[in-house]
PASEBA-1860 file (N, C-alpha, C; in nm, 3 decimals):
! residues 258
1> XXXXXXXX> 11.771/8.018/8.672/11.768/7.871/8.670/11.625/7.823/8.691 ~ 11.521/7.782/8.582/11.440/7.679/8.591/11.432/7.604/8.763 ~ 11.293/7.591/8.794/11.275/7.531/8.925/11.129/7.476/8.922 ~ 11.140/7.393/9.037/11.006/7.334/9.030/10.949/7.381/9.205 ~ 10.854/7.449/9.160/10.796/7.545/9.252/10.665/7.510/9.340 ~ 10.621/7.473/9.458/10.501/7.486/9.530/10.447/7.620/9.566 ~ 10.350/7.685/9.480/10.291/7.827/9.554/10.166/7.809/9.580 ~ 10.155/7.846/9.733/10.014/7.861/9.788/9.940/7.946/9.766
9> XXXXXXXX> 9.792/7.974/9.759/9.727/8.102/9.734/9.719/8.138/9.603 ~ 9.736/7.994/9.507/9.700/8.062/9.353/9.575/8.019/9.348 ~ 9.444/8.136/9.356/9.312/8.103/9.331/9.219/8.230/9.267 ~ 9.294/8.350/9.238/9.209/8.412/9.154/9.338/8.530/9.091 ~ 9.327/8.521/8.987/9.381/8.622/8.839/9.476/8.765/8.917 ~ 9.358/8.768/9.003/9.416/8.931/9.024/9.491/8.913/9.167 ~ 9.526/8.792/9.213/9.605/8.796/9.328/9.747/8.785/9.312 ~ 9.852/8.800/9.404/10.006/8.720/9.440/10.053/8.652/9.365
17> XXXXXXXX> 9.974/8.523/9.460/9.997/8.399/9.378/9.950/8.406/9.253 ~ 9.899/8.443/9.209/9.901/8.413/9.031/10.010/8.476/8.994 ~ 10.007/8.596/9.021/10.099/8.663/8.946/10.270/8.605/8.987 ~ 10.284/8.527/9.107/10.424/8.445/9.113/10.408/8.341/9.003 ~ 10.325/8.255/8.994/10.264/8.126/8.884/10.296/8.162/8.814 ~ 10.238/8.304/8.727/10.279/8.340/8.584/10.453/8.413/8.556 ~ 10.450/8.428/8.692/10.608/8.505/8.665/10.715/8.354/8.648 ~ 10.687/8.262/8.711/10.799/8.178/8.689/10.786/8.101/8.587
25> XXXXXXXX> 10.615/8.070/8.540/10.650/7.960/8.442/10.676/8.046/8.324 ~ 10.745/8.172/8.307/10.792/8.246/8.204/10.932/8.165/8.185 ~ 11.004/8.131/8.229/11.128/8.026/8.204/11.090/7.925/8.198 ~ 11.157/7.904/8.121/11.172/7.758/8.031/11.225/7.644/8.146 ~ 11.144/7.570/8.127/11.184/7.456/8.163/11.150/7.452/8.331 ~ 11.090/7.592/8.405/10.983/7.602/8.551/10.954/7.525/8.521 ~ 10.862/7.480/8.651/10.751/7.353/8.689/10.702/7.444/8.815 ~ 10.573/7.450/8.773/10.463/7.473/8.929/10.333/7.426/8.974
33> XXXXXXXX> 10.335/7.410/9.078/10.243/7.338/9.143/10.129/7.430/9.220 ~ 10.047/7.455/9.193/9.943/7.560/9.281/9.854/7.481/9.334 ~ 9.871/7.591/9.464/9.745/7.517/9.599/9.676/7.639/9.566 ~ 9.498/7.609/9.553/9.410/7.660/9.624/9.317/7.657/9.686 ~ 9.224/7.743/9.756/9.120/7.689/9.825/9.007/7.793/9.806 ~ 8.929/7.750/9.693/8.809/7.857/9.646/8.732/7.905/9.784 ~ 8.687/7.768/9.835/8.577/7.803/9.930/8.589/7.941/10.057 ~ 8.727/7.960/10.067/8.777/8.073/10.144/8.764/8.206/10.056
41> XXXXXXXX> 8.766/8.200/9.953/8.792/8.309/9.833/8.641/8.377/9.870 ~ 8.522/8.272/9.868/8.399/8.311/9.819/8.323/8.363/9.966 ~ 8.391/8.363/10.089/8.359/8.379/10.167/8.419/8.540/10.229 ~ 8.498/8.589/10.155/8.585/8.701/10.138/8.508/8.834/10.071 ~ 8.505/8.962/10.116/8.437/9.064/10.052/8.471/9.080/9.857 ~ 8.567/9.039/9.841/8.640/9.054/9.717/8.541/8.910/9.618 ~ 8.496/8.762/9.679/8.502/8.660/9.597/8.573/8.588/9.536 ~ 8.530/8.481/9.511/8.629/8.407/9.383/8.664/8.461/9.257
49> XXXXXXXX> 8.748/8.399/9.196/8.765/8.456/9.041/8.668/8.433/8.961 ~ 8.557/8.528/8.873/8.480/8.450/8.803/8.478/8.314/8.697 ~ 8.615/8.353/8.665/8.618/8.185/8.615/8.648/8.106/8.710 ~ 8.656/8.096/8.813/8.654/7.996/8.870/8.814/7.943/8.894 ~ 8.842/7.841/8.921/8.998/7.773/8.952/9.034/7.720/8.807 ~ 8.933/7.686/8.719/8.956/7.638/8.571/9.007/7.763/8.519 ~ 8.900/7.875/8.462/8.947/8.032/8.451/9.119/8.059/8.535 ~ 9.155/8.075/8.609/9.286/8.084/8.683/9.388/7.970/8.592
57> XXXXXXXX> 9.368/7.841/8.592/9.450/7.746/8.567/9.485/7.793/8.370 ~ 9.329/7.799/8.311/9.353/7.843/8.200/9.461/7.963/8.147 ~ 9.405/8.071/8.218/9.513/8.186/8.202/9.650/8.176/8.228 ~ 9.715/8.063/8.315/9.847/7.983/8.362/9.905/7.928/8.192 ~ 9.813/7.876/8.114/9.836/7.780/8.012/9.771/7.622/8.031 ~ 9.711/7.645/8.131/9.654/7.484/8.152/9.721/7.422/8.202 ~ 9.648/7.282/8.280/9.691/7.220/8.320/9.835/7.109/8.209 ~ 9.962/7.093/8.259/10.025/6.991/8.149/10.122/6.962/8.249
65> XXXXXXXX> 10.286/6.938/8.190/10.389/6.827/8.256/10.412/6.987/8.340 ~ 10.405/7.122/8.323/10.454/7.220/8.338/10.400/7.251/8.481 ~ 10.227/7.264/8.468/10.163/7.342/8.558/10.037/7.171/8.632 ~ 10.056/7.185/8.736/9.946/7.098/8.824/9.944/7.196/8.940 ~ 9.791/7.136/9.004/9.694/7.190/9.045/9.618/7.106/9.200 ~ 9.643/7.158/9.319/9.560/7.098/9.408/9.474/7.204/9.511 ~ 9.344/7.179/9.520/9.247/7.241/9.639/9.335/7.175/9.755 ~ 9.285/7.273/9.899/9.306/7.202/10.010/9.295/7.327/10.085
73> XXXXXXXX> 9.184/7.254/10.164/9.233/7.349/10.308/9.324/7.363/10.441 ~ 9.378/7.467/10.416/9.496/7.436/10.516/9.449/7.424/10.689 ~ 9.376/7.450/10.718/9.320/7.482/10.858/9.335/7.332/10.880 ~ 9.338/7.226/10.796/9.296/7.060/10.791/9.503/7.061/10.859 ~ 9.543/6.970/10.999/9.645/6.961/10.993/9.718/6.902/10.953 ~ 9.671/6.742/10.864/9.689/6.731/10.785/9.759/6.742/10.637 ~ 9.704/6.867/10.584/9.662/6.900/10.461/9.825/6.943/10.421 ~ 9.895/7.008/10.524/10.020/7.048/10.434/10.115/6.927/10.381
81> XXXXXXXX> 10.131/6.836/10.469/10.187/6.706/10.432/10.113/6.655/10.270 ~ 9.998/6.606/10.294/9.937/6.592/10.150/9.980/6.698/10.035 ~ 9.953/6.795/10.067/9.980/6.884/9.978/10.129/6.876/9.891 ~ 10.198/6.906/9.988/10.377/6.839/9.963/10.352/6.731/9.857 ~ 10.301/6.604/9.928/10.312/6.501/9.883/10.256/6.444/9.724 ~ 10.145/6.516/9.719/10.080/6.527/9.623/10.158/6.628/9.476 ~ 10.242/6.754/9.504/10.318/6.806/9.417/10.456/6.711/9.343 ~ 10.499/6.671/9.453/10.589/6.542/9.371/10.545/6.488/9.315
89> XXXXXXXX> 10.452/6.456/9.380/10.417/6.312/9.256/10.360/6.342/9.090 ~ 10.290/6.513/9.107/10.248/6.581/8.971/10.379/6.628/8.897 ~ 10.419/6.720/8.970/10.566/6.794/8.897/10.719/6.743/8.970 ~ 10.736/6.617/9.022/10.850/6.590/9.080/10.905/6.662/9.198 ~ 11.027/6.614/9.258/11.100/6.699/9.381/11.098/6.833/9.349 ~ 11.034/6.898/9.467/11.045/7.051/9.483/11.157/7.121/9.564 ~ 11.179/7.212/9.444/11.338/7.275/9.521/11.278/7.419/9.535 ~ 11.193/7.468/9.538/11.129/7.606/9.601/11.008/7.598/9.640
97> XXXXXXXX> 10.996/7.659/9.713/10.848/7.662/9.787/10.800/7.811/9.869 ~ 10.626/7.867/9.795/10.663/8.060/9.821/10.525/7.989/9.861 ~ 10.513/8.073/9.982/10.386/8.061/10.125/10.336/8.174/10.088 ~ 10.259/8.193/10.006/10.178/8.306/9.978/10.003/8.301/9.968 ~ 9.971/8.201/10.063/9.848/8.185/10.131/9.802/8.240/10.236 ~ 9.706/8.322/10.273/9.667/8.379/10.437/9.536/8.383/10.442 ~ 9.498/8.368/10.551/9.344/8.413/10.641/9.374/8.533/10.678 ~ 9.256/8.628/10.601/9.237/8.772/10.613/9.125/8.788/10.780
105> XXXXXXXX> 9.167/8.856/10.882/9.110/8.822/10.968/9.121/8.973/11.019 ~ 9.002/9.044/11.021/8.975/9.194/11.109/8.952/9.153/11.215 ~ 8.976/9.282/11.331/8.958/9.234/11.460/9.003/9.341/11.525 ~ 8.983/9.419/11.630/9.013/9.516/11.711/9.017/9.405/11.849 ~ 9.098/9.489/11.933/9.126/9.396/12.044/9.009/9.356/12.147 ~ 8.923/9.472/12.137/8.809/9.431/12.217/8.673/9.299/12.120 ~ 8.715/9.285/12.006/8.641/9.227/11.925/8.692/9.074/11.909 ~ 8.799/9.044/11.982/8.890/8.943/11.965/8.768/8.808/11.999
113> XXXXXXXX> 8.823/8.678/11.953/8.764/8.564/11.972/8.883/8.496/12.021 ~ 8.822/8.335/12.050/8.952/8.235/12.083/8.922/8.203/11.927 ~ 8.815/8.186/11.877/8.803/8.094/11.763/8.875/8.156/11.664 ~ 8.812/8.288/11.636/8.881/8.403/11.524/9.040/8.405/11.534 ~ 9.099/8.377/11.698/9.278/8.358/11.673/9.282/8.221/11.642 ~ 9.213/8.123/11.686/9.296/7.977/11.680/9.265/7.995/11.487 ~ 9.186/8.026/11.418/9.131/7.961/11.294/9.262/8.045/11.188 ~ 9.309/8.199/11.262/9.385/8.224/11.196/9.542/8.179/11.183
121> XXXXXXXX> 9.554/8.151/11.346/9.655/8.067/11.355/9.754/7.912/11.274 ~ 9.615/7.897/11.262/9.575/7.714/11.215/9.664/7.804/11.029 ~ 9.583/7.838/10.953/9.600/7.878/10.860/9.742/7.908/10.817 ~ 9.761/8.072/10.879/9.893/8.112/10.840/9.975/8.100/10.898 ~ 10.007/8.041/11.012/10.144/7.989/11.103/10.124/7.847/11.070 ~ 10.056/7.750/11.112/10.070/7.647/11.175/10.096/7.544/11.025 ~ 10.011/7.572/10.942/10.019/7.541/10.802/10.165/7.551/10.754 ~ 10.226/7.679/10.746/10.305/7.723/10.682/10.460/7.661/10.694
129> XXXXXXXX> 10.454/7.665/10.892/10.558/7.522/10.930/10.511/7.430/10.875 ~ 10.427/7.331/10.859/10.426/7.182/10.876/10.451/7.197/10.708 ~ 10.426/7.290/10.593/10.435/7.285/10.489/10.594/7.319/10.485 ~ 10.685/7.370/10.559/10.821/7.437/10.550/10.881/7.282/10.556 ~ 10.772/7.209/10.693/10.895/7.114/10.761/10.890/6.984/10.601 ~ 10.727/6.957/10.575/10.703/6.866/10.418/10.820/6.881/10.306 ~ 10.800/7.025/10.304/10.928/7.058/10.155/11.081/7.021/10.213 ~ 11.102/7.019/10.367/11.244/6.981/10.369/11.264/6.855/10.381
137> XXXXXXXX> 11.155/6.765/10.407/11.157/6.679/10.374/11.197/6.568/10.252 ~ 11.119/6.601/10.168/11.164/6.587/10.011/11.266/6.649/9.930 ~ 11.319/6.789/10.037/11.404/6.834/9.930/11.528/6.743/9.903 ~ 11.590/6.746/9.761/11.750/6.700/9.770/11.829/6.799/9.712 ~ 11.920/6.810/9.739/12.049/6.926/9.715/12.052/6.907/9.575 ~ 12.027/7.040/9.499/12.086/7.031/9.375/12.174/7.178/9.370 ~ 12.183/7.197/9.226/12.325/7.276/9.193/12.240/7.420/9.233 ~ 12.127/7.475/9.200/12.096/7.607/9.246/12.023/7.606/9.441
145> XXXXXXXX> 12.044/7.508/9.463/11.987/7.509/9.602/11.834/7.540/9.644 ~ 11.806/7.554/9.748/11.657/7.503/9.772/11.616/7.658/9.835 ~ 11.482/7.687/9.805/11.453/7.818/9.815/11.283/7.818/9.920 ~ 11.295/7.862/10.029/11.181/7.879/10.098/11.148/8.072/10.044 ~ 11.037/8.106/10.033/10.981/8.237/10.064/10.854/8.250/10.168 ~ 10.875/8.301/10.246/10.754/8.340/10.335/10.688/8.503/10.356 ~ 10.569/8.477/10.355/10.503/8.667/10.310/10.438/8.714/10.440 ~ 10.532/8.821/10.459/10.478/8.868/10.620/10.358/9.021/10.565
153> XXXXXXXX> 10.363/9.097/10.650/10.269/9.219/10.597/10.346/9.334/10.668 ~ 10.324/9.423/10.692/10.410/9.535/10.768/10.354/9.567/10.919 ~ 10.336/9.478/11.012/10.316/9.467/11.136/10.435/9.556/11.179 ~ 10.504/9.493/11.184/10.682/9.465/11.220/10.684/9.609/11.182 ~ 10.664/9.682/11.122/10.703/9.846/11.091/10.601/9.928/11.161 ~ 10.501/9.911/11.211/10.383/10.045/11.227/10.273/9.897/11.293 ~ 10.150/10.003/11.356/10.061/9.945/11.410/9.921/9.889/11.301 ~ 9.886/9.792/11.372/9.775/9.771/11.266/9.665/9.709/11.377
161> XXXXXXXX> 9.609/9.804/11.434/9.476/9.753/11.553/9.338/9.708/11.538 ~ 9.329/9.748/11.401/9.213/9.681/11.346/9.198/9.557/11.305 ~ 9.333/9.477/11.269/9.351/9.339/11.221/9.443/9.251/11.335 ~ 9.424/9.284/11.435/9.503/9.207/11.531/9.557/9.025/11.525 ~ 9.430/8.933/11.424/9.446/8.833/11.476/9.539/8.830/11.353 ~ 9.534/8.872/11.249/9.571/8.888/11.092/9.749/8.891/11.144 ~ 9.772/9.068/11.212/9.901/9.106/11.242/9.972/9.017/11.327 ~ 9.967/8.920/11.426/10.027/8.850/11.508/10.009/8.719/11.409
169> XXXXXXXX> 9.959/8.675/11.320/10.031/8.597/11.287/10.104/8.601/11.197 ~ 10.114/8.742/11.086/10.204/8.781/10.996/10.321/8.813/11.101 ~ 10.299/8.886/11.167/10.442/8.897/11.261/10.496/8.782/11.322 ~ 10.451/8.629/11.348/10.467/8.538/11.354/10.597/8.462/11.267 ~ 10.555/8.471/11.128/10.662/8.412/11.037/10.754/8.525/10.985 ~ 10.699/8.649/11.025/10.843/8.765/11.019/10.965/8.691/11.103 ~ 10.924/8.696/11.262/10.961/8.642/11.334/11.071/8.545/11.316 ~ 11.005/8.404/11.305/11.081/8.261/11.257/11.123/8.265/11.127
177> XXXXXXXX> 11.137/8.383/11.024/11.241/8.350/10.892/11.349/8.316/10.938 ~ 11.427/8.372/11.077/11.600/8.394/11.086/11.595/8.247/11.140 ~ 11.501/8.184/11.232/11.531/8.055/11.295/11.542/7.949/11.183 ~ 11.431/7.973/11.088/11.392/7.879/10.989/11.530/7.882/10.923 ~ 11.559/7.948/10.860/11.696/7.964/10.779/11.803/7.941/10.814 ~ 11.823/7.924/10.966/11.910/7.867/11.026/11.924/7.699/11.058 ~ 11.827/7.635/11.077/11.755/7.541/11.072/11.780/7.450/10.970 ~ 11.751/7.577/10.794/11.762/7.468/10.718/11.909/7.478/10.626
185> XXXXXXXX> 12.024/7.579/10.699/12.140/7.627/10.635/12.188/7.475/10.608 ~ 12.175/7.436/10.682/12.343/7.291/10.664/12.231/7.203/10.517 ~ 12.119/7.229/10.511/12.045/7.145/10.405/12.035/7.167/10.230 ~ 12.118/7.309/10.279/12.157/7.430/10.144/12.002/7.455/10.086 ~ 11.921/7.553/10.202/11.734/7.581/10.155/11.754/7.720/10.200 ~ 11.759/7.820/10.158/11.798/7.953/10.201/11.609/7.978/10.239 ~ 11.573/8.092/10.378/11.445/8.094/10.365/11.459/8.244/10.435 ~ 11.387/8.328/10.284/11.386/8.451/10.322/11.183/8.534/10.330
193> XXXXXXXX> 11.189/8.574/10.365/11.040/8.661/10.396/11.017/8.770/10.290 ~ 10.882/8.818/10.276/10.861/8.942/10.141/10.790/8.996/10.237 ~ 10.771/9.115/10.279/10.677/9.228/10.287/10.667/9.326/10.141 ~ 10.521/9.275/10.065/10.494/9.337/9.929/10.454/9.455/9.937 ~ 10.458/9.511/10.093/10.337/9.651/10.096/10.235/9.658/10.038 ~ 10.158/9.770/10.048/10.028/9.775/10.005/9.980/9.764/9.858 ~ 9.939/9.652/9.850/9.910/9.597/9.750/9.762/9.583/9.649 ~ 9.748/9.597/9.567/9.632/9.575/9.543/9.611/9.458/9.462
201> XXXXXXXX> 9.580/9.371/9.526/9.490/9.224/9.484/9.343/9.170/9.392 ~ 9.300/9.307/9.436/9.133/9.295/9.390/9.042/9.304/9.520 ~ 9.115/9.395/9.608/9.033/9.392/9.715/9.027/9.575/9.805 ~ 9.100/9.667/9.690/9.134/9.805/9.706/8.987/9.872/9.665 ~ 8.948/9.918/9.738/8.807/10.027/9.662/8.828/10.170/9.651 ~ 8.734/10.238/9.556/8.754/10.369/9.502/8.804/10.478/9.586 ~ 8.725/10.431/9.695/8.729/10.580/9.813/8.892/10.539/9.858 ~ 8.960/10.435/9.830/9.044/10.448/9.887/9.212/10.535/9.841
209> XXXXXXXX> 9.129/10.588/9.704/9.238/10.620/9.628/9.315/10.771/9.735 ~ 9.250/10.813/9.814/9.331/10.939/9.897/9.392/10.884/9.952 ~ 9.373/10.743/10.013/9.498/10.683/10.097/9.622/10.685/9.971 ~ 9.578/10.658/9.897/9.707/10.620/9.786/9.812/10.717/9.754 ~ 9.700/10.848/9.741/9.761/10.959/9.651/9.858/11.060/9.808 ~ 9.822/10.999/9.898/9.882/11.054/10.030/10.000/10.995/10.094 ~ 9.979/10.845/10.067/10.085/10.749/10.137/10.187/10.709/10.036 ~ 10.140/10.657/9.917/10.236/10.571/9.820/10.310/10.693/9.752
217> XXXXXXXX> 10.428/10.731/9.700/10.548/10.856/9.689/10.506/10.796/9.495 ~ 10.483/10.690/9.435/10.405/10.664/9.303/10.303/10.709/9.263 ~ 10.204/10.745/9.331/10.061/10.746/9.362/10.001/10.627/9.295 ~ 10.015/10.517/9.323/9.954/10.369/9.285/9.996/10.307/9.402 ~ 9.893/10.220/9.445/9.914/10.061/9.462/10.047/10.023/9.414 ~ 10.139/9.943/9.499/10.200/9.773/9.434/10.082/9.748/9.387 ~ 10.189/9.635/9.263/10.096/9.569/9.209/10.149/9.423/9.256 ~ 10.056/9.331/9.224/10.090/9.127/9.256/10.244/9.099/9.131
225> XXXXXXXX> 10.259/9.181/9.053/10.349/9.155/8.984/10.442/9.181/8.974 ~ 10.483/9.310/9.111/10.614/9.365/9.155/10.628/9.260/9.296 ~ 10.563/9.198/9.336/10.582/9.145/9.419/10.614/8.991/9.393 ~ 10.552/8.964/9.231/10.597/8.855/9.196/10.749/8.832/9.134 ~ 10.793/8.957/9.081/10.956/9.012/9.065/11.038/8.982/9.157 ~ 10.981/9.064/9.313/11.070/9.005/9.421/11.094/8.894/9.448 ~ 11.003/8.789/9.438/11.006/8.592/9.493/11.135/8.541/9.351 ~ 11.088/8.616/9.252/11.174/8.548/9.129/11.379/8.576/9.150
233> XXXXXXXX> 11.314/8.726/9.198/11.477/8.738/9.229/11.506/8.649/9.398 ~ 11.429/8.629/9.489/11.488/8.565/9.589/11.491/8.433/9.584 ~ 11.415/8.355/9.403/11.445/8.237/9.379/11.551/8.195/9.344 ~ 11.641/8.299/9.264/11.729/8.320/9.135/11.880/8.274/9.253 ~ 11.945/8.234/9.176/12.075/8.196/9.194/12.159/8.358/9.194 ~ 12.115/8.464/9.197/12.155/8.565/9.239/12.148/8.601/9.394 ~ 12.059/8.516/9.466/12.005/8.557/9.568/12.053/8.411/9.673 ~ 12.182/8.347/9.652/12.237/8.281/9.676/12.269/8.239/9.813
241> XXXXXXXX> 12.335/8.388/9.877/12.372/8.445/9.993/12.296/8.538/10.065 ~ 12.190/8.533/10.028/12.084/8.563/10.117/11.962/8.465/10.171 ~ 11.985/8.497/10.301/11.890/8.383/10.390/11.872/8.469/10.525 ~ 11.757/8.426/10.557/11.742/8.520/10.728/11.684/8.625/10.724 ~ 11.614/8.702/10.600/11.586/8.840/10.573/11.477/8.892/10.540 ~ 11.407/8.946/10.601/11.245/9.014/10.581/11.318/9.111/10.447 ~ 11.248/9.126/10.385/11.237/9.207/10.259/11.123/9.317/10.262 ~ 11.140/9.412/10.263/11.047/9.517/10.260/11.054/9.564/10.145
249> XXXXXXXX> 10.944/9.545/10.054/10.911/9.552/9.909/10.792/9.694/9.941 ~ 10.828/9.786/10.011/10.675/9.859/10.013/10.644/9.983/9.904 ~ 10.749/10.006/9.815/10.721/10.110/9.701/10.765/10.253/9.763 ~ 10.792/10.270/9.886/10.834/10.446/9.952/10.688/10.429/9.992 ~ 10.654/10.296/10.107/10.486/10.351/10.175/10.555/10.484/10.271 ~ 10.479/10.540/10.309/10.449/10.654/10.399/10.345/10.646/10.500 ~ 10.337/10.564/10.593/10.271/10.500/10.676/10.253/10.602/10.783 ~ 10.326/10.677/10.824/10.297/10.754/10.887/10.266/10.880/10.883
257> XX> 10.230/10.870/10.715/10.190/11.029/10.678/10.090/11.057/10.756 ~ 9.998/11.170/10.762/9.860/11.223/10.838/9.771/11.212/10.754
END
């Protein structure tokens, strides 16, 4: 069933979010709305997309009645309300909405900041509610029902001590999927979580291929487009009766191989 979609984090080709963008407006009669925010991209070891947010929007099909387009930084508290607000008014009432925006944040515990947690906080928790609470706002009940996705990382399975401020707040909205979904049951908005596993975005380097050929049972990376498969099926009117549920999309990781 055709939907009109808010996805965060569409800002370069080889990420998630694009590859959700391009997976849905493959049906006829989608509508999506992409948030991004270059200036975070370019501040990132990986960069922006070389084309730029035009380059990204182009490869979508361009801007038209189909596909619109807003910057914003989420750290602004603000910004998720606007954001919401601003997609209606481009592509009409939104009946799905996939949180596939984050602040990449390293950190060992002795390396910790207040600033480095509050800035990640601000981002991928605090954003992600006030953007959950915006879309239930506007939503209205229609015949396929209203679809939250939220993208955790694999905290919740194994340790990750190098990214501490990163892991507590992905384990954060692991966390609140079951409350959220409970929350928004009587509103008919089912809100389930993706763990995509290890993924490669455009941010995997060469040396890292022994992790691959050791851990992943494929010997590849996920790709942004098996992960964009999963959001489509937890959009789909197949996925009806499911609400409350971390999804572990990790390919057979082996996390605890040696």
């Amino acid at each position: 069933m055709p939907r009109t979609t808010l996805v965060t984090g569409v800002s370069r080709r080889k990420g998630i979010g694009f590859a959700i963008a391009a997976r849905l407006l493959r049906d006829d009669g989608a509508r999506v709305f992409a948030h991004s925010y270059s200036p975070y991209d370019v501040s990132e070891p990986y960069g922006a997309d070389p084309g730029g947010i035009e380059g990204v929007l182009a490869a979508l099909g361009g801007e038209s009645d189909r596909l619109a387009h807003a910057e914003a930084d989420l750290a602004d508290p603000a910004a998720p309300e606007r954001l919401v607000h601003r997609a209606v008014e481009r592509v009409g009432r939104l009946d799905a909405l996939v949180l596939n925006h984050a602040r990449s944040q390293l950190g060992a515990l002795d390396d910790l900041t207040a600033e480095a947690l509050d800035a990640t906080w601000a981002v991928n928790v605090r954003a992600s509610l006030l953007l959950v609470q915006a879309f239930a706002a506007q939503y209205r009940p229609g015949p396929g029902g209203g679809r939250v996705v939220l993208f955790t990382s694999g905290q919740h399975l194994g340790p990750a001590p190098s990214e501490i401020p990163y892991a507590t707040t992905k384990g954060a909205l692991q966390q609140i999927t079951a409350t959220l979904a409970d929350a928004l049951a009587e509103r008919g908005i089912t809100v389930n979580c993706l763990n995509p596993g290890p993924t490669d975005s455009g941010w995997a380097a060469g040396d890292q291929e022994a992790f691959v050929a050791r851990h992943m049972p494929r010997g590849r990376w996920n790709t942004p487009a098996e992960a964009a498969d999963v959001v489509t099926l937890l959009l789909s009117p197949d996925a009806a009766t499911i609400t409350g549920q971390v999804i572990n999309a990790e390919g057979g990781f082996r996390r605890f191989t040696p």
